[in-house]
mmCIF entry with sequence, helices, sheets and N, C-alpha, C, O atoms, coordinates in Angstrom:
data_MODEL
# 
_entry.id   MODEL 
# 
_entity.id                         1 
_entity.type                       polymer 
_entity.pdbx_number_of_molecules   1 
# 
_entity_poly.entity_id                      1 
_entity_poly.type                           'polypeptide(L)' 
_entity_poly.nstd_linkage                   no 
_entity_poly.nstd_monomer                   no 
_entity_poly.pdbx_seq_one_letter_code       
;(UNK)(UNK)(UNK)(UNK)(UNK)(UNK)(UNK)(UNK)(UNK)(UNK)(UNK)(UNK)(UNK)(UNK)(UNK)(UNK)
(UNK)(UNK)(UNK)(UNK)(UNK)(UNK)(UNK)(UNK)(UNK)(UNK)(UNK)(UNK)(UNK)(UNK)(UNK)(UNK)
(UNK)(UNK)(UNK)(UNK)(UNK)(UNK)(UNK)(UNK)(UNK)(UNK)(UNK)(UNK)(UNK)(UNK)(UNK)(UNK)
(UNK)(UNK)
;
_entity_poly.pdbx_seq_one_letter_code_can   XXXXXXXXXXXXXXXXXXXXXXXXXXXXXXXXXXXXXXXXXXXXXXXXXX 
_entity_poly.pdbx_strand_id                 A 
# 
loop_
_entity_poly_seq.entity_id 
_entity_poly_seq.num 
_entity_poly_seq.mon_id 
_entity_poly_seq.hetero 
1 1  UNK n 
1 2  UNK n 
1 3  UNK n 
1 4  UNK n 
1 5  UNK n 
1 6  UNK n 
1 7  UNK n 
1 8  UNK n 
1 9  UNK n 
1 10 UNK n 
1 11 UNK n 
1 12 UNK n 
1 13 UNK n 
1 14 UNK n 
1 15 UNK n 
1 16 UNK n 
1 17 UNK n 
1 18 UNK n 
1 19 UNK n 
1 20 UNK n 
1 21 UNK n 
1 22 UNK n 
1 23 UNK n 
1 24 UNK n 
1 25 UNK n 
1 26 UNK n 
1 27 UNK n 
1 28 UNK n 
1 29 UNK n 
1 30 UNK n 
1 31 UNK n 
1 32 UNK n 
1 33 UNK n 
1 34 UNK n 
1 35 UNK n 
1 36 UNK n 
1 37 UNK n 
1 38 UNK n 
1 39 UNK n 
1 40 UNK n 
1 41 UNK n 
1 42 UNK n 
1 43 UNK n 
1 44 UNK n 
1 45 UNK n 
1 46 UNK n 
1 47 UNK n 
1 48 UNK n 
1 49 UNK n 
1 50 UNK n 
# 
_struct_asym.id          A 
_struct_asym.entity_id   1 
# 
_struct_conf.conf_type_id            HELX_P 
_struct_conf.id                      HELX_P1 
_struct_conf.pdbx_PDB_helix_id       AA1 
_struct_conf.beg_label_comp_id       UNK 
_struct_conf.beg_label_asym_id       A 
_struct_conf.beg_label_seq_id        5 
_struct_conf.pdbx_beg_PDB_ins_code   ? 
_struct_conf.end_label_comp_id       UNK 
_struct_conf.end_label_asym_id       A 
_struct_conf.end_label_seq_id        45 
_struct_conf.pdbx_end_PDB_ins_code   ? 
_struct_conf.beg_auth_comp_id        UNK 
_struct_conf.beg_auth_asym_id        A 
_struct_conf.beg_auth_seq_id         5 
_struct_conf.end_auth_comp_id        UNK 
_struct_conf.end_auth_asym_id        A 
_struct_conf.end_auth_seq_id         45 
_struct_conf.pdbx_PDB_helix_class    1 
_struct_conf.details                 ? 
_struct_conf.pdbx_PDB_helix_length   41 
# 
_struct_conf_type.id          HELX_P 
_struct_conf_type.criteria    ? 
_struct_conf_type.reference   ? 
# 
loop_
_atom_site.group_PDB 
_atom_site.id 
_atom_site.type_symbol 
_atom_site.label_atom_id 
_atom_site.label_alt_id 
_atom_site.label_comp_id 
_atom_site.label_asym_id 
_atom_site.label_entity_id 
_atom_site.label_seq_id 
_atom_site.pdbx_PDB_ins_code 
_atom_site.Cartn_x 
_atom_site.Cartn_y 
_atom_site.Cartn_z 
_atom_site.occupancy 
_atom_site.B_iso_or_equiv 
_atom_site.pdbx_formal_charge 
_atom_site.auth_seq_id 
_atom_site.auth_comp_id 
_atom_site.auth_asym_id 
_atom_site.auth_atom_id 
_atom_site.pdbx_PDB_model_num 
ATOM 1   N N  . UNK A 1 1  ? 171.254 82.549  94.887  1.00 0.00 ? 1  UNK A N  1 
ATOM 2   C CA . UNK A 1 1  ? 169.905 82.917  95.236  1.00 0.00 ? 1  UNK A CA 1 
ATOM 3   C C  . UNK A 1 1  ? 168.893 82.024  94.535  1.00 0.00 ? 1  UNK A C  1 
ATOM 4   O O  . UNK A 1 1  ? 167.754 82.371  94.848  1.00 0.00 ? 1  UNK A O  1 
ATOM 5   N N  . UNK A 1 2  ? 168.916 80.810  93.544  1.00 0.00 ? 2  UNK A N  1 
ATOM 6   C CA . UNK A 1 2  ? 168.513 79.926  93.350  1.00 0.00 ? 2  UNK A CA 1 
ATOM 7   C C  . UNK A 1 2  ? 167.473 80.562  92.471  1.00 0.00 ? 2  UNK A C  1 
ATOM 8   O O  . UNK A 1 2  ? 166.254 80.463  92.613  1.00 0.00 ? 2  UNK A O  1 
ATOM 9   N N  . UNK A 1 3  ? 168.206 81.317  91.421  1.00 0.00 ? 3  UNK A N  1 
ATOM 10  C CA . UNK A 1 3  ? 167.558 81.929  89.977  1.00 0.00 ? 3  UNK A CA 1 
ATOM 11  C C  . UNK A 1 3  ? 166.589 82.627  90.859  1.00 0.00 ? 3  UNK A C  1 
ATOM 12  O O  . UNK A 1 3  ? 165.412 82.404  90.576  1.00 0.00 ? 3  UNK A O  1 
ATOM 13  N N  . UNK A 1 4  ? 166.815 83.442  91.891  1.00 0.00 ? 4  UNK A N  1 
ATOM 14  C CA . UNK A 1 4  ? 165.738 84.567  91.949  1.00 0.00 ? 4  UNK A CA 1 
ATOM 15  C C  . UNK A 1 4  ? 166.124 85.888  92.409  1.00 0.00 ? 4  UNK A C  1 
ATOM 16  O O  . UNK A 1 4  ? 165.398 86.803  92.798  1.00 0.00 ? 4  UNK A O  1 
ATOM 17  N N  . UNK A 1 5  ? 167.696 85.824  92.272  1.00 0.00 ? 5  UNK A N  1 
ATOM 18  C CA . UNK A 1 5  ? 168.090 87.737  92.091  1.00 0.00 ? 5  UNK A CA 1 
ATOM 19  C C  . UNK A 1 5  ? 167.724 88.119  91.275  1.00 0.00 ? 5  UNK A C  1 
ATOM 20  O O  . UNK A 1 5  ? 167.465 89.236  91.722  1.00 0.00 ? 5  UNK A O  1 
ATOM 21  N N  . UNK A 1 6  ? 167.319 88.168  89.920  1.00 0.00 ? 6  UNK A N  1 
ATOM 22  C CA . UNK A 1 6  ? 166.958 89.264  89.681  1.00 0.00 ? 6  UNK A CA 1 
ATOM 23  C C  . UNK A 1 6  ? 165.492 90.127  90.170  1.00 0.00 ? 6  UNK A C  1 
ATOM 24  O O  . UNK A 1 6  ? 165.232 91.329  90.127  1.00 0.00 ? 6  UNK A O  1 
ATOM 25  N N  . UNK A 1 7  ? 164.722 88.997  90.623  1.00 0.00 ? 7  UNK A N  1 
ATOM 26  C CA . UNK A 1 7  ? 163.484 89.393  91.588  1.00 0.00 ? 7  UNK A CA 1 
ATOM 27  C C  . UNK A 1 7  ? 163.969 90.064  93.071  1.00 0.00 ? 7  UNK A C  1 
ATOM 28  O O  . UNK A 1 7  ? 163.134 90.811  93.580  1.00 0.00 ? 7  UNK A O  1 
ATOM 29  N N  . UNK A 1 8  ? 165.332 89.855  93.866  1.00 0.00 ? 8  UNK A N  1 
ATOM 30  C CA . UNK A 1 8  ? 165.557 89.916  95.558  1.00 0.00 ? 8  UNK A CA 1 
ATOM 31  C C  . UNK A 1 8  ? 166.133 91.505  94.961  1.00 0.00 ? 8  UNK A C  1 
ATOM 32  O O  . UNK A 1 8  ? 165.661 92.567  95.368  1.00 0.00 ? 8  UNK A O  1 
ATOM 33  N N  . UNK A 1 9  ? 166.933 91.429  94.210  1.00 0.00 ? 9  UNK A N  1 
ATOM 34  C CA . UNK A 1 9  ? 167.702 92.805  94.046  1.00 0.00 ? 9  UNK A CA 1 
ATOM 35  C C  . UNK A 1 9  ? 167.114 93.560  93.220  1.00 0.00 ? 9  UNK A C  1 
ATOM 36  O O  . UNK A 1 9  ? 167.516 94.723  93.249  1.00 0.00 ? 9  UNK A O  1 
ATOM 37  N N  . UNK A 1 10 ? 166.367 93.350  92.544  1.00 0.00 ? 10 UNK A N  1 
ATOM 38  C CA . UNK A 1 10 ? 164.843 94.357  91.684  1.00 0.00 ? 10 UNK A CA 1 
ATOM 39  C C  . UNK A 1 10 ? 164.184 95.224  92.958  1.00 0.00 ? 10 UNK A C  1 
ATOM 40  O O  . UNK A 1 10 ? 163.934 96.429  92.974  1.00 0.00 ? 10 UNK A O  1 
ATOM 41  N N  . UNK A 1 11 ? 164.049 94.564  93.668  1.00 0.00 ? 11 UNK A N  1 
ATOM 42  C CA . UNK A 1 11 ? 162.902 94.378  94.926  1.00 0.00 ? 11 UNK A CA 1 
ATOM 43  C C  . UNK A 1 11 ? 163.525 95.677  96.069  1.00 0.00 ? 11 UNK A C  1 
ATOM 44  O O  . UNK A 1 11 ? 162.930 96.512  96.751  1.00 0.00 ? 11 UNK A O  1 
ATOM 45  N N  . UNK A 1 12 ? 164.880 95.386  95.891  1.00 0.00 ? 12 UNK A N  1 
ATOM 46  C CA . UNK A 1 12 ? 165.607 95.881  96.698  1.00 0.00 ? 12 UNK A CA 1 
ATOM 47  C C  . UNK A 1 12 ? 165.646 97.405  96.267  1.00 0.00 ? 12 UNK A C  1 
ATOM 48  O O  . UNK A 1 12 ? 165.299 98.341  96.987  1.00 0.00 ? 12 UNK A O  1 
ATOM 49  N N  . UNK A 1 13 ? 166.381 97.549  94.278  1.00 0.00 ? 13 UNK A N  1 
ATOM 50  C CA . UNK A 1 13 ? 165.947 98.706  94.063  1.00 0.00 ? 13 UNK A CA 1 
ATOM 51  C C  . UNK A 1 13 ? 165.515 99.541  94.072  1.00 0.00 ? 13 UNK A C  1 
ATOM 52  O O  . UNK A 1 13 ? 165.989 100.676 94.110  1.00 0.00 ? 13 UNK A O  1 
ATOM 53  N N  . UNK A 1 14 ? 163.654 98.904  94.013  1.00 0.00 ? 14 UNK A N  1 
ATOM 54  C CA . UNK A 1 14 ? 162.760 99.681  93.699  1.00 0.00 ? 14 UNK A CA 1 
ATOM 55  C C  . UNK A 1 14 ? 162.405 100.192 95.220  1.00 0.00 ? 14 UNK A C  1 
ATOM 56  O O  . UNK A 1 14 ? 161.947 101.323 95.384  1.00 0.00 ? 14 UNK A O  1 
ATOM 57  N N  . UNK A 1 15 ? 162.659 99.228  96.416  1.00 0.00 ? 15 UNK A N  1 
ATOM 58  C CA . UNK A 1 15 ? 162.453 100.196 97.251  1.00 0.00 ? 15 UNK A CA 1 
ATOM 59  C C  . UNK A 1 15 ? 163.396 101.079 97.750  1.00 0.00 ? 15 UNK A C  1 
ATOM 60  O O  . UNK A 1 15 ? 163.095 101.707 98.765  1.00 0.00 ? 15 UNK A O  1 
ATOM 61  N N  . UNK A 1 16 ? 164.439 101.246 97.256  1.00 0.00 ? 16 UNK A N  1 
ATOM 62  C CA . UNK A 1 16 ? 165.484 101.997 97.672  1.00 0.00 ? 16 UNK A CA 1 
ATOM 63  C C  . UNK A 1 16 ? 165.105 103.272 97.052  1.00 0.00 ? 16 UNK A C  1 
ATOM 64  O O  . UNK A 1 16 ? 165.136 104.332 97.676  1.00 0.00 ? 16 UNK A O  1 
ATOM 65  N N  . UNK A 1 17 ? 164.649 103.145 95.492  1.00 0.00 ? 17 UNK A N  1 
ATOM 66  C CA . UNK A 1 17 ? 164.107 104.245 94.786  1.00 0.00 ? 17 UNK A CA 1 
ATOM 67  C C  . UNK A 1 17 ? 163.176 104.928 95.381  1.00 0.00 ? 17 UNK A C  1 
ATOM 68  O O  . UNK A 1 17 ? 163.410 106.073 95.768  1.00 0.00 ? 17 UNK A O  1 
ATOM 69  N N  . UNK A 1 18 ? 161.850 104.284 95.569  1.00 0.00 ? 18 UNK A N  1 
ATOM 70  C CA . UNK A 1 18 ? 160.761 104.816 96.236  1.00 0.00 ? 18 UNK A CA 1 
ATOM 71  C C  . UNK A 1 18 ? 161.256 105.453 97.987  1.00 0.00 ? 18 UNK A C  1 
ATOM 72  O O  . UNK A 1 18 ? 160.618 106.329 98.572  1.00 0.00 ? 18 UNK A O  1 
ATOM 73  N N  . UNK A 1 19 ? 162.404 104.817 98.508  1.00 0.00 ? 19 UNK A N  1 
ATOM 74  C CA . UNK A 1 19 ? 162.555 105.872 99.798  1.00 0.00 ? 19 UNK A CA 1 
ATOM 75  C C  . UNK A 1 19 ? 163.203 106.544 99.374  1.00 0.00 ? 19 UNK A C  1 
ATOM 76  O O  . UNK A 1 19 ? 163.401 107.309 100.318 1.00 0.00 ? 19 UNK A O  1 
ATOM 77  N N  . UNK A 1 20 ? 163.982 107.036 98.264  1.00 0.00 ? 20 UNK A N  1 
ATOM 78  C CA . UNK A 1 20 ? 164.954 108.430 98.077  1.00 0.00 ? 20 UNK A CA 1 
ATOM 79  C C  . UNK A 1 20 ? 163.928 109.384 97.434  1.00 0.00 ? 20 UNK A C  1 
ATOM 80  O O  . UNK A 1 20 ? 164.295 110.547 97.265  1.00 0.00 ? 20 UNK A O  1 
ATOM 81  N N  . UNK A 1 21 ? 162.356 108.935 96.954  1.00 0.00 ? 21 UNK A N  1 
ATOM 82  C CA . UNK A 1 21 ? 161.725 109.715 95.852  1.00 0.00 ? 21 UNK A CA 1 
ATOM 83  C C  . UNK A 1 21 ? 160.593 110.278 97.385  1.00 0.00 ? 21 UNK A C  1 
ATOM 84  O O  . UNK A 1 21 ? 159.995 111.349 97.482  1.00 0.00 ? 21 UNK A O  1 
ATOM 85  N N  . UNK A 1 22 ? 160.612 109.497 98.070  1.00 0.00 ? 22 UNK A N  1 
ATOM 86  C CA . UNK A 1 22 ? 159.881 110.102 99.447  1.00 0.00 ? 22 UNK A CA 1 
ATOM 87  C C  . UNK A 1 22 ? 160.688 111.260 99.978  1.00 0.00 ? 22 UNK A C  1 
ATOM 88  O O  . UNK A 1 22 ? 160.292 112.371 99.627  1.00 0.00 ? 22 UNK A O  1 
ATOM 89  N N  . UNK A 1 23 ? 161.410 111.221 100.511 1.00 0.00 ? 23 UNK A N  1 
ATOM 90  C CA . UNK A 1 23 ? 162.631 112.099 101.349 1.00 0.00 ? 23 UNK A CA 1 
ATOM 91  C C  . UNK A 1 23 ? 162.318 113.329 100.056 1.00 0.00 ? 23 UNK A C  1 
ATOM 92  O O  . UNK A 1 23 ? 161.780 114.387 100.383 1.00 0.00 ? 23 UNK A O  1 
ATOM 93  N N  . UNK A 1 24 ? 162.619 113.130 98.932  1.00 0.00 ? 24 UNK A N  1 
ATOM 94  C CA . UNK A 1 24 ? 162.976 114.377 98.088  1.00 0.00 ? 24 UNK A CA 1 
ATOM 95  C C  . UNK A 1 24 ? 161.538 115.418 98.029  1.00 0.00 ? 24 UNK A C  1 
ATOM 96  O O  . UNK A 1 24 ? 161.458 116.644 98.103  1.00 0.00 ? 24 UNK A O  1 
ATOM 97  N N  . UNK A 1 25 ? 160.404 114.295 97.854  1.00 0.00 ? 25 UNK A N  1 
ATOM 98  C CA . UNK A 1 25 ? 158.907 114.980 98.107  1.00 0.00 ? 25 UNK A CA 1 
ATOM 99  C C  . UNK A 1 25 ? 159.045 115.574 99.800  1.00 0.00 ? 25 UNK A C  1 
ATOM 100 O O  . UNK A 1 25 ? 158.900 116.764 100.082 1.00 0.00 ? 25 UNK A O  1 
ATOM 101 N N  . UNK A 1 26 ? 159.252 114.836 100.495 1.00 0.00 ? 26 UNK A N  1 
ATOM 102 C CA . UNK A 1 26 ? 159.259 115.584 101.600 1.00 0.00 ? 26 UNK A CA 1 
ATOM 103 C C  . UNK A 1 26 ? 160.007 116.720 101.985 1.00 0.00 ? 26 UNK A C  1 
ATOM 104 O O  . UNK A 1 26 ? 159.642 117.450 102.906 1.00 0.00 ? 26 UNK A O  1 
ATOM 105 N N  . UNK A 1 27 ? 161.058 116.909 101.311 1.00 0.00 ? 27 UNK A N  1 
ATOM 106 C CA . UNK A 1 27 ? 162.050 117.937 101.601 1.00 0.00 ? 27 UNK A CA 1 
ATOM 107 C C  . UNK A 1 27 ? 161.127 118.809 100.620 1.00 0.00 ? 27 UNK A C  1 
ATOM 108 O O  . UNK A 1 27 ? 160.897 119.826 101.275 1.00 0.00 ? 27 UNK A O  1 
ATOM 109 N N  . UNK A 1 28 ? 160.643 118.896 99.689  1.00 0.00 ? 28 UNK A N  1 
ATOM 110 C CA . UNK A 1 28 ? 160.207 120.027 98.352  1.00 0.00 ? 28 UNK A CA 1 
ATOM 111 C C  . UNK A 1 28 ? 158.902 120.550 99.663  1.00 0.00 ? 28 UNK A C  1 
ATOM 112 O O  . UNK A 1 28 ? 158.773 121.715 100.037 1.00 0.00 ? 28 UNK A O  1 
ATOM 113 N N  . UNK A 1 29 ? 158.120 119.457 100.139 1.00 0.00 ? 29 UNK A N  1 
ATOM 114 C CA . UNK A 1 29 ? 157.309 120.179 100.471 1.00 0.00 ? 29 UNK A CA 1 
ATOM 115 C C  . UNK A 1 29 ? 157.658 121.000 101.783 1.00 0.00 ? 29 UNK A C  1 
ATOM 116 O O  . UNK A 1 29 ? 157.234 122.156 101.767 1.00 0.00 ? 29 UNK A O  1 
ATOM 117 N N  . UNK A 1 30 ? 158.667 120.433 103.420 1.00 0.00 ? 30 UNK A N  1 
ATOM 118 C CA . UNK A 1 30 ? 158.883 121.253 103.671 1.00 0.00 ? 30 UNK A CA 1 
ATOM 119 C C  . UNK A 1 30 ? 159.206 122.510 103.383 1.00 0.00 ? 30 UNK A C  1 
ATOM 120 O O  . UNK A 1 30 ? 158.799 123.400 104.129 1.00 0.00 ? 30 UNK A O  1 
ATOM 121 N N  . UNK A 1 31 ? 160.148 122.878 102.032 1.00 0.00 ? 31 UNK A N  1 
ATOM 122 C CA . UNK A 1 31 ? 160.337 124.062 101.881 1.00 0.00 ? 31 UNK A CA 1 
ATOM 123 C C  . UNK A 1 31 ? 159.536 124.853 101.083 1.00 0.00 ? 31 UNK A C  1 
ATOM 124 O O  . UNK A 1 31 ? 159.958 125.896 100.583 1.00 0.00 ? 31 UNK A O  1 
ATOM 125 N N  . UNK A 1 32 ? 158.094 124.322 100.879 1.00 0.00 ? 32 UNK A N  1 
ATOM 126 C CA . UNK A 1 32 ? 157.216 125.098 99.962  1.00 0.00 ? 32 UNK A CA 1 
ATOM 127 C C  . UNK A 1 32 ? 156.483 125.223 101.564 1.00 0.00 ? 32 UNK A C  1 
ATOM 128 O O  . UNK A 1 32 ? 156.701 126.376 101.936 1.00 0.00 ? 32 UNK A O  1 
ATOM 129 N N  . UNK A 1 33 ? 156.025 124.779 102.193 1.00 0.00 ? 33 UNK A N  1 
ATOM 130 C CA . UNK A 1 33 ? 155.544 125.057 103.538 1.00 0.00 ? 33 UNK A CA 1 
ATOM 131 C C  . UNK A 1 33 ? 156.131 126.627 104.191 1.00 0.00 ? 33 UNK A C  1 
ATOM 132 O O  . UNK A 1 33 ? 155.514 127.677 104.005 1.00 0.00 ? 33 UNK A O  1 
ATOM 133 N N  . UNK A 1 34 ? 157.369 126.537 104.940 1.00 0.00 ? 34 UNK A N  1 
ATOM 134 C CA . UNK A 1 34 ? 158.343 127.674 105.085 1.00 0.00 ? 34 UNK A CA 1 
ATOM 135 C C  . UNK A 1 34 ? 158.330 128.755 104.438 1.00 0.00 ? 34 UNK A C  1 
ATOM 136 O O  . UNK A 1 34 ? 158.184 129.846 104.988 1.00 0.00 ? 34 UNK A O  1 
ATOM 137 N N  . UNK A 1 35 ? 158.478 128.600 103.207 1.00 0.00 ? 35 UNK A N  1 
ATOM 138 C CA . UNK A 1 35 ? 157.911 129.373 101.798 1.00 0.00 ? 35 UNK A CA 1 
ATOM 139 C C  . UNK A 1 35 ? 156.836 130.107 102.386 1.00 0.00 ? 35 UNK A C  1 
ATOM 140 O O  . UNK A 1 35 ? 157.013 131.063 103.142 1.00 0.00 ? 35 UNK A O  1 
ATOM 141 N N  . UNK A 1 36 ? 155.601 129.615 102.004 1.00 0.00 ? 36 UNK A N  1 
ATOM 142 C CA . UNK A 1 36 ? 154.339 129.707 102.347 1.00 0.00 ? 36 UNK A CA 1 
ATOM 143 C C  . UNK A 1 36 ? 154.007 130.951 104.103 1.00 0.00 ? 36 UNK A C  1 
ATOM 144 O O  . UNK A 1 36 ? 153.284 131.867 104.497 1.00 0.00 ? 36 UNK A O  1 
ATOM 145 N N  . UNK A 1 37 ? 154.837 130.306 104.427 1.00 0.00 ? 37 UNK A N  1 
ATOM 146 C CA . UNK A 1 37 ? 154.619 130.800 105.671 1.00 0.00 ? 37 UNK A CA 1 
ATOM 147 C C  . UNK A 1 37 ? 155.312 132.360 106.168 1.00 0.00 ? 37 UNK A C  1 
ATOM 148 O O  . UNK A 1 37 ? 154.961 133.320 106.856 1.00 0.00 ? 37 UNK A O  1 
ATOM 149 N N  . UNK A 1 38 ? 156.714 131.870 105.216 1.00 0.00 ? 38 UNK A N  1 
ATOM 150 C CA . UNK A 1 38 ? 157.234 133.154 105.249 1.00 0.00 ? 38 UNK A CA 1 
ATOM 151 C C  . UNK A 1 38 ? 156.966 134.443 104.722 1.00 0.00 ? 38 UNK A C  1 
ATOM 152 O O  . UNK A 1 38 ? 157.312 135.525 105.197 1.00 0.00 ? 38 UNK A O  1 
ATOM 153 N N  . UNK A 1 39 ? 156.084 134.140 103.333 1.00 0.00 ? 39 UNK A N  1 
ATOM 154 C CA . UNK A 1 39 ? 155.306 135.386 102.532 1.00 0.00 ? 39 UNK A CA 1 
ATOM 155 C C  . UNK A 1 39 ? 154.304 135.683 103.375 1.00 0.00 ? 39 UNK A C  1 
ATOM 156 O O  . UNK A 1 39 ? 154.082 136.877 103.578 1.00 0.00 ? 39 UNK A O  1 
ATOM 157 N N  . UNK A 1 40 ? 153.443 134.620 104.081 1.00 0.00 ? 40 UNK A N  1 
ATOM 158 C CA . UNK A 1 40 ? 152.215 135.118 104.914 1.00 0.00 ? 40 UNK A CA 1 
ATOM 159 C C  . UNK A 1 40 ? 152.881 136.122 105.780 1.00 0.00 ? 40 UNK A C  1 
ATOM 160 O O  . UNK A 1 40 ? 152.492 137.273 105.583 1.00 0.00 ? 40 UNK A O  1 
ATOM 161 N N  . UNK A 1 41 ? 153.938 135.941 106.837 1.00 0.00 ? 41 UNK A N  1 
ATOM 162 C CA . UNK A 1 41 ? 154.100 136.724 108.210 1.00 0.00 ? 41 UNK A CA 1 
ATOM 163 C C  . UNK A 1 41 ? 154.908 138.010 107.500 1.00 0.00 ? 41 UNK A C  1 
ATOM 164 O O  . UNK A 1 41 ? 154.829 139.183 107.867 1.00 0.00 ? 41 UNK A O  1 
ATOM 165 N N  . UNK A 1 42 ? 155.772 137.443 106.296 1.00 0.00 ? 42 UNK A N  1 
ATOM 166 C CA . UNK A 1 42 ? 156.668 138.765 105.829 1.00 0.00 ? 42 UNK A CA 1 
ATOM 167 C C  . UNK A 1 42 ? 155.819 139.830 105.147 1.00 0.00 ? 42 UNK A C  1 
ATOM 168 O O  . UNK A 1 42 ? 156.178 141.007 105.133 1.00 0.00 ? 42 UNK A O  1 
ATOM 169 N N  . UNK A 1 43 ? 154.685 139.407 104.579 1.00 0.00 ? 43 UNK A N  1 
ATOM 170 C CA . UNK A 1 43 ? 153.835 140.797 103.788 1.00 0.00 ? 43 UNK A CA 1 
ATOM 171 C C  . UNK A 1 43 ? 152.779 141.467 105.113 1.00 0.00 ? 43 UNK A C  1 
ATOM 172 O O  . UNK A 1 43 ? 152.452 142.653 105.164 1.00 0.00 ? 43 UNK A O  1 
ATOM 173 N N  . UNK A 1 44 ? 152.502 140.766 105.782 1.00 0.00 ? 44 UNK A N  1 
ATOM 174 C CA . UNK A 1 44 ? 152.018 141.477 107.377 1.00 0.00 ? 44 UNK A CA 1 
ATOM 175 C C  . UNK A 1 44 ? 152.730 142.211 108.265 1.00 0.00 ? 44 UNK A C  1 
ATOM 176 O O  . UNK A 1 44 ? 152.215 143.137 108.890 1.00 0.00 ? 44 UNK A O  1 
ATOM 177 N N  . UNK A 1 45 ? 154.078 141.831 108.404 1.00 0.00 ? 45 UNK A N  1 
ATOM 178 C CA . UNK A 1 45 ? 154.714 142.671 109.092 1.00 0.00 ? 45 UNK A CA 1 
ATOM 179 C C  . UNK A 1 45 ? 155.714 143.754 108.383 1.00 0.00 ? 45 UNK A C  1 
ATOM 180 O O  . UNK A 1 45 ? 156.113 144.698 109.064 1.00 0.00 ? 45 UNK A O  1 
ATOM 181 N N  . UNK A 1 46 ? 156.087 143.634 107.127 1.00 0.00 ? 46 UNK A N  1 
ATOM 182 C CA . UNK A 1 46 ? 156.577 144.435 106.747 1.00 0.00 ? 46 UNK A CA 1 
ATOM 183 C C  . UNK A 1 46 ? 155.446 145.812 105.880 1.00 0.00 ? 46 UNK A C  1 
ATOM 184 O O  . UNK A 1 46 ? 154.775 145.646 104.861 1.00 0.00 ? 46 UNK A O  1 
ATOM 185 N N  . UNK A 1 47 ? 155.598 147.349 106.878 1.00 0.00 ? 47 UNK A N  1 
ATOM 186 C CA . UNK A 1 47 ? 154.461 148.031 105.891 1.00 0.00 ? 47 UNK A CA 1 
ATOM 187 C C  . UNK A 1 47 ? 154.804 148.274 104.424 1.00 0.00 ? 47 UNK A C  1 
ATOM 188 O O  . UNK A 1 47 ? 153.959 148.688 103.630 1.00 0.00 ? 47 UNK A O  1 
ATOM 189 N N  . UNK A 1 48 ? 156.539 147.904 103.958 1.00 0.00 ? 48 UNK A N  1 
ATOM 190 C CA . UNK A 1 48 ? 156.467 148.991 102.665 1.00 0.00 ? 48 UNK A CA 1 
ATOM 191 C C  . UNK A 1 48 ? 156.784 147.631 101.724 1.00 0.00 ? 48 UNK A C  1 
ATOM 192 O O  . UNK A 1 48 ? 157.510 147.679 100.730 1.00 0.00 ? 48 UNK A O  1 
ATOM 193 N N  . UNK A 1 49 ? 156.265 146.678 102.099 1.00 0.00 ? 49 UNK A N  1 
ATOM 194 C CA . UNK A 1 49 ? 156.205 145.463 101.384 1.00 0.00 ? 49 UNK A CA 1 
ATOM 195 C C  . UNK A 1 49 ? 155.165 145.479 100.208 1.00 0.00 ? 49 UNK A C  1 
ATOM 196 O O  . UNK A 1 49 ? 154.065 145.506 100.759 1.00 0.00 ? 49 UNK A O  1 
ATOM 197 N N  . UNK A 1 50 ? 155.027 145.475 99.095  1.00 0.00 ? 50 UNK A N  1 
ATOM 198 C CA . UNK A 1 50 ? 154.014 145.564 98.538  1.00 0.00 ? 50 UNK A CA 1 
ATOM 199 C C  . UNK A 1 50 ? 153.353 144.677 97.695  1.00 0.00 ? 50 UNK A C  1 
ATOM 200 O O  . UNK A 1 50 ? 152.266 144.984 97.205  1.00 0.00 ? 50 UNK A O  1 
# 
């Protein structure tokens, strides 16, 4: 690579890092969403919910 792996495969890392640290934010927030949604409709429809 003509003395510049450690820059091509750094490069490579860090975005490999940053798409597994996306996916994991995205998965936390789908399920804080769902979450969210499920206390809203479950304390409305259930009466002895309190």
């Amino acid at each position: 690579m003509g003395g510049y792996a450690f820059y091509v495969w750094g490069s490579f890392g860090i975005t490999a890092l940053v798409m597994i640290i996306e996916v994991w934010q995205l998965r936390a927030q789908h399920r804080a969403i769902l979450r969210n949604l499920s206390n809203e409709t479950g304390s409305d429809s259930d009466p002895n919910h309190s």
